[in-house]
C-alpha positions in Angstrom: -40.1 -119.9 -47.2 -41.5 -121.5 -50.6 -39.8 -124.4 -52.0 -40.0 -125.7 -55.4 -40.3 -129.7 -56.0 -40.3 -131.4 -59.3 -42.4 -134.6 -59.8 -42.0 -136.6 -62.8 -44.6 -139.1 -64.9 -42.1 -141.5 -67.1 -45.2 -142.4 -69.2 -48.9 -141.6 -69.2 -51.1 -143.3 -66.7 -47.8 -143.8 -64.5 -47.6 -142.8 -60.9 -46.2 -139.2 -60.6 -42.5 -139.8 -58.7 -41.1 -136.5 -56.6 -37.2 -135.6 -57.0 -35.9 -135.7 -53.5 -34.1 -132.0 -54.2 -36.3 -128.9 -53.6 -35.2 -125.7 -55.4 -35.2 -121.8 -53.7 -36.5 -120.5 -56.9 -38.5 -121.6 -59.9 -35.5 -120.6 -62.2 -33.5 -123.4 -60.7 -36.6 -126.1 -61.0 -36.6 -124.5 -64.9 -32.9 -125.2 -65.3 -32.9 -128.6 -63.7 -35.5 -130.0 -65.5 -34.7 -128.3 -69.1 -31.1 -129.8 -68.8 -32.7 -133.4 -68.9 -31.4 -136.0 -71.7 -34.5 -136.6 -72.7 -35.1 -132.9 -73.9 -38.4 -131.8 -72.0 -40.4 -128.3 -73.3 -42.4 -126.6 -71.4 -46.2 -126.3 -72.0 -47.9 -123.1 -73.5 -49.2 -120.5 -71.0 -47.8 -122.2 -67.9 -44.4 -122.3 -65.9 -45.4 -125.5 -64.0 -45.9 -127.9 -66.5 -43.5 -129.7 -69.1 -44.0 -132.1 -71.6 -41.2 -134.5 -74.0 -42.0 -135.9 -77.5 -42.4 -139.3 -76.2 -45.2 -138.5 -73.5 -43.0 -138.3 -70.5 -44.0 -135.3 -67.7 -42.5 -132.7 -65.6 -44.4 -131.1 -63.0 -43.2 -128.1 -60.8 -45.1 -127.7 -57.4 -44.7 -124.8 -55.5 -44.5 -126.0 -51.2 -44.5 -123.4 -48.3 -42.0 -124.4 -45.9 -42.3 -123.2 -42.2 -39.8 -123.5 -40.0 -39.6 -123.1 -36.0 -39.2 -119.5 -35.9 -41.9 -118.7 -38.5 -44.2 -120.9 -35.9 
């Protein structure tokens, strides 16, 4: 099963800090992070990455999980 978990930078050179909720699909991670205050847009040619005006990051990362009967 593939998760998706969104990490977020609130300023550059900050410490990337991980959402504790995962998301099934990478339309959910989409909606969650475009319905953000500050207004985040995502970053030309990618589905991973997005960027606000005032330097703060998104990231999407894509995590396989396994479970006890995929073992």
């Amino acid at each position: 099963m593939v998760v998706y978990v969104i990490q977020y930078r609130p300023y550059n050179g900050a410490e990337l800090k991980v959402y504790q909720e995962a998301y099934q699909t990478l339309e959910s991670a989409h909606r969650f992070i475009e319905s953000r205050p500050n207004r985040p847009e995502k970053e030309p040619c990618t589905n991973f990455h997005y960027r606000t005006e005032t330097g703060e990051e998104y990231h999407i990362s894509e995590v396989s999980v396994r479970t006890e009967m995929e073992v």
